[in-house]
N, C-alpha and C positions, 0 to 999 in steps of 0.2 A: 504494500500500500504506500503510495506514495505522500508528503503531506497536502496536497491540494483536497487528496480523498480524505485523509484523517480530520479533515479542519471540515472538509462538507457532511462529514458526519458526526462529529462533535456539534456542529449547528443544529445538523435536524436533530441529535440529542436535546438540545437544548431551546429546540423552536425558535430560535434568533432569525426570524424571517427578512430583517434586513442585512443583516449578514450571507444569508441564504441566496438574495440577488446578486450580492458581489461577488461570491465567491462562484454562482455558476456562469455567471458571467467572466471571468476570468479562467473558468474552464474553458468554455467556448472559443475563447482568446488563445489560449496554448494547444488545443487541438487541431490540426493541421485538416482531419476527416471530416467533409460538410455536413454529412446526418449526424455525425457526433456534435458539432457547433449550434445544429439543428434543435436537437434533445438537450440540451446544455442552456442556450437561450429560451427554447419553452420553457424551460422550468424558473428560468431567471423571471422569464417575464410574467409566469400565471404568480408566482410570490411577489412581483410588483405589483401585480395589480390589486391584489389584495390588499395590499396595503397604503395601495393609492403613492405607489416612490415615486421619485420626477424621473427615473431613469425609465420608466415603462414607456414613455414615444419613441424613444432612443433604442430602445430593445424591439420593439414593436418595427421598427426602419429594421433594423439589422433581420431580421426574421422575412420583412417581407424582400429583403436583398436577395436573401437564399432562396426565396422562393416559396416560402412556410406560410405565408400571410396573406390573404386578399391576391 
């Protein structure tokens, strides 16, 4: 496990759902594979929205970049 994963699952231990956006966002960032950025940003972005974070248009652009969105 490397720590990007240790630290993404210490959060949903801990339900730090704004931590949860950065840190899958930052996954998506260091994966190279587009359905891995793909799966990495969905999930950044359904915990933005829940919580109403300003990064969710910004997430929401990057998703419909790939192709995921609208």
């Amino acid at each position: 496990m490397n720590d990007l994963d240790a630290r993404l699952l210490t959060a949903h231990e801990r339900d730090d759902r704004p931590a949860l956006v950065t840190l899958y966002s930052e996954a998506a960032e260091a994966d190279l594979n587009e359905d891995a950025q793909g799966f990495y940003l969905t999930h950044a972005y359904v915990f933005a929205l829940e919580l109403g974070h300003p990064n969710a248009p910004t997430l929401h652009a990057r998703l419909k970049a790939l192709g995921r969105e609208e």
